[in-house]
C-alpha positions, 0 to 999 in steps of 0.5 A: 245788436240789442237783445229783446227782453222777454217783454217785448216779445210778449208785447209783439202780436202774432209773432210773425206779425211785428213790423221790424221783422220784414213780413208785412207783405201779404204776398210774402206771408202767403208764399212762407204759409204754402212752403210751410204747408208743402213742407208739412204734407211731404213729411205726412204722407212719406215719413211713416213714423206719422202714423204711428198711433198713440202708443197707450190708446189701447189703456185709455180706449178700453177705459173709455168704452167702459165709462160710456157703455160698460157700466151702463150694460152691467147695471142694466143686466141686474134689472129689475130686483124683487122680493120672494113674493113679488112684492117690492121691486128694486129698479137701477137707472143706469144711464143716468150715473154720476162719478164726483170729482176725485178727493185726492188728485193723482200727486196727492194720492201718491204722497199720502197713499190714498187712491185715486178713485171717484164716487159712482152715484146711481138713481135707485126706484123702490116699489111697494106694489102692495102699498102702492109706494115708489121713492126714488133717490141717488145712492153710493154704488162703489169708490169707482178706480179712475184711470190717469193720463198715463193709462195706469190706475193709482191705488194705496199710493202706488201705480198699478197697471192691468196687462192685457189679456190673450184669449180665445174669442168666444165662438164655436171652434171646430177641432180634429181629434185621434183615438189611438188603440193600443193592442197590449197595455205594453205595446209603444205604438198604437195598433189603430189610429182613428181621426175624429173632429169636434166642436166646441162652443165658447162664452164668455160667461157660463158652461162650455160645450163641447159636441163630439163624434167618437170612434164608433160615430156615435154623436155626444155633448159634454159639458166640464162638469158632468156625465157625457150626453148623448147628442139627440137627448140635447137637441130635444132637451132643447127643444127641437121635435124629432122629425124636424132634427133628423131631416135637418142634418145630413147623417141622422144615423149618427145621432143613433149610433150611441142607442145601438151601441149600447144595445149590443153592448148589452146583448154581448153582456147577456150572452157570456151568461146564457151563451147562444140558445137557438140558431134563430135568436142568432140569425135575428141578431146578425141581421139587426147588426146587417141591416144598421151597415146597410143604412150607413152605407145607404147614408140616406136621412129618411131610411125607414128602420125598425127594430125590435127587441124582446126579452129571453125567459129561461127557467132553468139558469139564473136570470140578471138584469142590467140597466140601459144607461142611455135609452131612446128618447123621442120626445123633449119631456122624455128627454127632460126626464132623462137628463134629470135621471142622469144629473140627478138634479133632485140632491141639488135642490135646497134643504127646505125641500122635501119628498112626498109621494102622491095625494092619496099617500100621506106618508113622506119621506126624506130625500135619500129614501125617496131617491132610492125608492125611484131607482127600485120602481122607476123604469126611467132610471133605466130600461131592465133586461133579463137574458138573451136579447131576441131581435126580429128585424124588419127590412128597411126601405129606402123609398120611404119619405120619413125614419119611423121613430126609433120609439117603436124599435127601442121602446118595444125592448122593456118587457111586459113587467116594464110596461105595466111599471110605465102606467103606474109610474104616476103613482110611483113618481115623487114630487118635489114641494117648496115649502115656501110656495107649495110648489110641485117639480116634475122630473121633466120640470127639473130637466127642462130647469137645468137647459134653461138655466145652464144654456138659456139664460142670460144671467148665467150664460153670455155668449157676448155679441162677439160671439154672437157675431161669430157663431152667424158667420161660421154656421152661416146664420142670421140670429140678432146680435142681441140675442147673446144666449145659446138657442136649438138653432145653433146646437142643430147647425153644429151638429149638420157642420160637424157631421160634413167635416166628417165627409170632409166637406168643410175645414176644421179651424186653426185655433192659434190664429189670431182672428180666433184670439180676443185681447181683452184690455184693461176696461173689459178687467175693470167691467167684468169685476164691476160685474161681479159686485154688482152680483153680489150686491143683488144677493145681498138685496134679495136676502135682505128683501126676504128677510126684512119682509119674513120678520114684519108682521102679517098686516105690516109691510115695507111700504107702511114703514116707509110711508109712516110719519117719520118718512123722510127719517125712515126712507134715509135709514132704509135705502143705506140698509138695502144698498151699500158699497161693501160688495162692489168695493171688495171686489175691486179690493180683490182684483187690484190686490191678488189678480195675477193681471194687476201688477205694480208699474215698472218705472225704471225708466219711460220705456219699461213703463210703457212697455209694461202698458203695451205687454200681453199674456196668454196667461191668467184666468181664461187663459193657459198655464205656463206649466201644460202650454205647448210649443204651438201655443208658444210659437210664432204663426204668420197671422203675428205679423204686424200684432205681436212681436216675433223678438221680444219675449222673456226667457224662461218658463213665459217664453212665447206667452208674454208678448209685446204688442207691435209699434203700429198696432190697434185694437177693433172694437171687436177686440181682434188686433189690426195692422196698418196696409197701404192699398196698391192697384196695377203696381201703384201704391195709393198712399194718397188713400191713406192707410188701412187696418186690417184685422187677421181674418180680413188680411189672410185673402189678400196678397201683402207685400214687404213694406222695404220696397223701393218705390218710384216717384210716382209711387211704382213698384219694381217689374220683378217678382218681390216677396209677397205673404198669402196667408201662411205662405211666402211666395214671390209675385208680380206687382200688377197681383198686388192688393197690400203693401206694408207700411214700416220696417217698424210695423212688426216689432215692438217699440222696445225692439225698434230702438236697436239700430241695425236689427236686420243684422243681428241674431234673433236671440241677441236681439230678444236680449237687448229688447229687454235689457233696455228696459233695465237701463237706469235713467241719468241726471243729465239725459243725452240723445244717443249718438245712433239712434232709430227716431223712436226716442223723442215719441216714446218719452212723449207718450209716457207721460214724462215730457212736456207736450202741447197741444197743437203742432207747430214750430218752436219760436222762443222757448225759456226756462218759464216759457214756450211759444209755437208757432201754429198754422 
């Protein structure tokens, strides 16, 4: 039989179509088109390995997201720009950016070691609000790095790949925590264990902070730098009235306990100078120490308590004062001037500032002398005692609708001396002037400055809408996801819940459940150091304003020199002088450089590589360190299954925090790691419906079954009790319980595991060898199939990168060494 020529079967049209090939007849064409589609529904719905997703959309859908959202958020975030005066705005139009066509495409930046990289174009608007003058013009913001098919970057002329990062997803996390007391600094175990529980709050940008509940159940809030806080002085820092904090927690008289504490410490201070003077004085003081038991006994938020405290003159010892670090404070301004005593915020402020006393004093001085002038004379610094303390006690009444303010009780401890010091304290207090602007600080300004910049504001603090989201969930409220900073709302609702873990009323949270993990993959890396030379840039913007406005004469503004004769000329000059790429360029210089994510791509073989794209670390910035990580953090915990492989891991100091991303997992938008189920109601597994991906705090309700279960045909699973995993546990359970079934063996290993046949038979740590030896494996020149496989091989070239792939699915009907044709349905 004559062969036909590669001509004649271009020439045929539709190649089942020729007339000398027998399917003329319509019939005929229809019965092989329903074979055909019979075949390929079968191999859809029973073949599992269908739906495994595409093995690098986890690069390619965070890179994506960071092209149609990222960068738009974090221009729109540096909006506007002004000048010191508010004289020349700068205002950025994000939505409206352009990325050029690559210079070098991807071969030819690998050949002469160029990057691959694509120009970011944005609309910037120039206002002169004195001149009353907009221009308006395209500028270069940075060479933007663009991610390849492959899902690695190309950079210099070598591959570069962003791993993902493992951390814990912003939120509040209630933890448990032990006071151990030991009798004798020699003694080996503790004489006294006490368990206490604390809170801590997560962001993705700014401070984080942590409220806590000691020994004593006194309540404070600490941040990573700084002294501790106590907990009422930061509710109403943040400004909450009094009455409205403590008839909103369930135990107001822990928010007291680090005032009564402090008294007593004190109290116990002066009396190893002046022993006990009369039996009067000691009577008062137990009843003081009774009358505080009896309120927590009573445990009743509206306990109606006063007391009273008077300073002890004895004139034949010598007296010594003490100041009271933490006083009583029942006001937010109060609380603001406290917070600006404790943090000192007055050295913080800039050089050009300087100390004046008031109107009347002509006299300044510098800062050290006015600091140690406000410490000698200002009775906010701390509260002065002198000898005994003598405290007369009133009864508490537990049928009083409100808890008098504590202002009567703590208050009244200064003495007479002190009091007078309060009225002249608006003589004696300093005031900060801005030589700029002539502006006047308080000390409650500072105070109240210092929660609004470090908690309230969104340049310096992010929750992020993850956070956000889980915050409202956990404290049961009902914020707008938008509103990402930290609110009064949410400090108050922490306290109430970590007061009713106290009582045992609420659980504390597993932190190394991965629904308390976030991944962050290689868009979130590239978007949040875009974000930082975007900061960059606005402080060399705002320098500049300033500046540019400080050297032009008094009559002589920007405006005019952008409105004179040469404008076209001058404009040009002035735009590239406000804007370059140096700020955002060196900041991706330095992330792909010296970032400990960035790393060369292995390219050993198509497994390393995409293994290599598929690997996630708890290590790296925001994450932990190899050298202090425990064997919880390094462990496996049930919540893995079907996210993170149990075998495959390095040996040796990363055991445990390099992990690989298993074959069928996604990510959410979240961020949080699903895993495919099949739905089963009454015993009947609905494979008809398709799969479902489940996140790790949806999974852990329902009960899942072993994915290797023999299944009926009509899709029934056996009468006896099967193997089934309810959150932590393992039980066995009948299969009319059933809500999930697994859908592969394959759903929790990696790739690089499932290519070991027979892994079921082999030991754990054997298998962890072989999964990273075969990514040692030196391709040959002739590659061959290997005579025992899993059917993982074909779909893990394909993905790489590194076979031919079409389009559309089909059969093969002619393929040559120039040619392929596939027959489509």
């Amino acid at each position: 039989m004559q062969k036909k020529t590669e001509a004649q079967l271009n020439k045929n049209h539709k190649f089942f179509g020729n007339r000398n090939s027998g399917f003329n007849d319509e019939r005929t064409r229809f019965i092989l088109w329903r074979a055909a589609h019979k075949i390929l529904f079968n191999f859809l719905m029973y073949n599992s390995n269908y739906y495994i997703p595409d093995l690098l959309e986890i690069q390619r859908k965070g890179f994506f997201y960071l092209l149609e959202k990222g960068i738009i958020e974090e221009i729109t975030k540096r909006n506007p720009i002004t000048s010191f005066e508010k004289q020349i705005e700068i205002f950025f139009y994000p939505e409206h950016y352009r990325l050029t066509k690559p210079y070098y495409s991807i071969q030819q930046a690998i050949f002469y070691k160029k990057s691959y990289v694509s120009k970011l174009y944005v609309p910037v608007q120039l206002t002169d609000r004195k001149k009353k003058r907009v221009f308006l013009k395209w500028m270069l913001f940075a060479h933007f790095p663009l991610m390849t098919n492959r899902g690695h970057f190309v950079l210099n002329g070598s591959a570069r790949v962003i791993i993902n990062q493992l951390v814990r997803s912003p939120g509040i996390y209630f933890r448990k925590n032990f006071h151990e007391i030991y009798s004798s600094k020699w003694s080996e175990k503790p004489s006294t264990t006490f368990c206490r529980f604390y809170a801590d709050i997560i962001c993705l940008k700014g401070t984080w902070l942590r409220l806590e509940c000691d020994k004593d159940f006194s309540m404070w809030a600490k941040t990573k730098k700084g002294p501790k806080i106590p907990l009422l002085w930061f509710l109403l820092g943040m400004g909450l009235g009094e009455k409205y904090i403590l008839n909103s927690v369930s135990k107001p008289m822990y928010l007291f306990e680090s005032f009564t504490k402090e008294i007593e410490k004190l109290r116990q201070s002066n009396s190893r100078f002046f022993g006990n003077t009369d039996q009067k004085n000691s009577t008062r003081s137990s009843q003081l120490k009774s009358q505080v038991q009896k309120a927590k006994s009573l445990q009743q938020p509206k306990t109606n308590l006063s007391i009273r405290a008077s300073q002890l003159k004895t004139g034949r010892r010598q007296q010594t004062t003490k100041q009271l670090k933490y006083a009583y404070v029942s006001s937010p301004q109060q609380a603001w001037e406290q917070i600006q005593q404790l943090f000192k915020l007055k050295k913080t402020l800039r050089k050009s500032s300087v100390f004046t006393v008031d109107k009347s004093t002509s006299t300044s001085y510098d800062m050290d002398k006015r600091n140690n002038s406000i410490q000698k004379h200002s009775p906010f610094v701390g509260q002065v005692f002198t000898g005994n303390l003598r405290v007369p006690l009133q009864s508490a009444q537990s049928n009083s609708t409100h808890m008098k303010s504590f202002a009567e009780s703590l208050a009244s401890t200064n003495s007479g001396q002190v009091q007078t010091q309060q009225k002249n304290l608006s003589a004696l207090r300093a005031s900060v002037v801005d030589k700029r602007t002539g502006k006047k600080f308080k000390a409650y300004e500072l105070g109240r400055k210092w929660f609004s910049n470090k908690f309230m504001n969104p340049r310096t603090y992010d929750l992020g809408k993850q956070g956000r989201w889980s915050i409202n969930k956990k404290l049961g409220l009902t914020l707008p996801i938008q509103q990402t900073t930290l609110t009064a709302l949410d400090v108050l609702t922490a306290t109430d819940s970590l007061m009713r873990i106290e009582d045992g009323f609420l659980e504390v949270d597993d932190i190394d459940h991965l629904k308390n993990k976030k991944l962050r993959t290689a868009g979130e890396c590239v978007q949040e150091i875009f974000s930082i030379g975007l900061i960059r840039l606005e402080k060399s913007i705002r320098l500049k304003l300033n500046d540019v406005r400080q050297s032009l004469p008094q009559k002589s503004s920007l405006g005019r020199r952008f409105g004179s004769k040469q404008s076209s000329h001058q404009n040009h000059l002035n735009f590239h002088s406000l804007i370059n790429t140096r700020p955002i360029n060196g900041a991706f210089r330095e992330f792909f450089g010296t970032h400990p994510l960035s790393q060369f791509m292995d390219q050993i073989n198509p497994l390393a590589e995409i293994t290599h794209k598929r690997r996630l670390t708890s290590l790296g910035p925001g994450g932990v360190s190899r050298d202090t990580a425990t064997l919880a953090i390094r462990g496996i915990h049930p919540s893995h299954y079907g996210r993170i492989c149990p075998i495959e891991t390095p040996e040796g100091k990363n055991t445990g925090l390099v992990n690989s991303i298993t074959t069928f997992a996604k990510i959410s938008p979240e961020g949080f790691l699903c895993s495919p189920f099949y739905k089963v109601y009454k015993g009947q597994v609905q494979k008809n419906l398709g799969v479902f991906f489940l996140g790790p705090a949806e999974e852990e309700h329902f009960q899942t079954a072993t994915p290797d279960l023999n299944l009926t045909s009509l899709g029934f699973l056996p009468n006896s009790p099967i193997p089934v995993r309810l959150g932590k546990r393992f039980v066995r359970m009948k299969s009319q319980k059933l809500a999930l079934m697994g859908v592969s063996p394959l759903q929790m290993i990696s790739v690089a595991t499932s290519f070991i046949p027979f892994l079921e038979h082999d030991d754990a740590n054997r298998a962890l060898m072989g999964s990273n030896m075969q990514r040692q494996a030196v391709p040959l020149l002739k590659p061959e199939r290997p005579f025992i496989g899993t059917g993982l091989e074909a779909r893990v070239v394909s993905d790489s990168g590194h076979a031919l792939t079409s389009k559309t699915s089909g059969y093969v009907f002619y393929s040559s060494g120039s040619k392929i044709y596939v027959y489509t349905f």
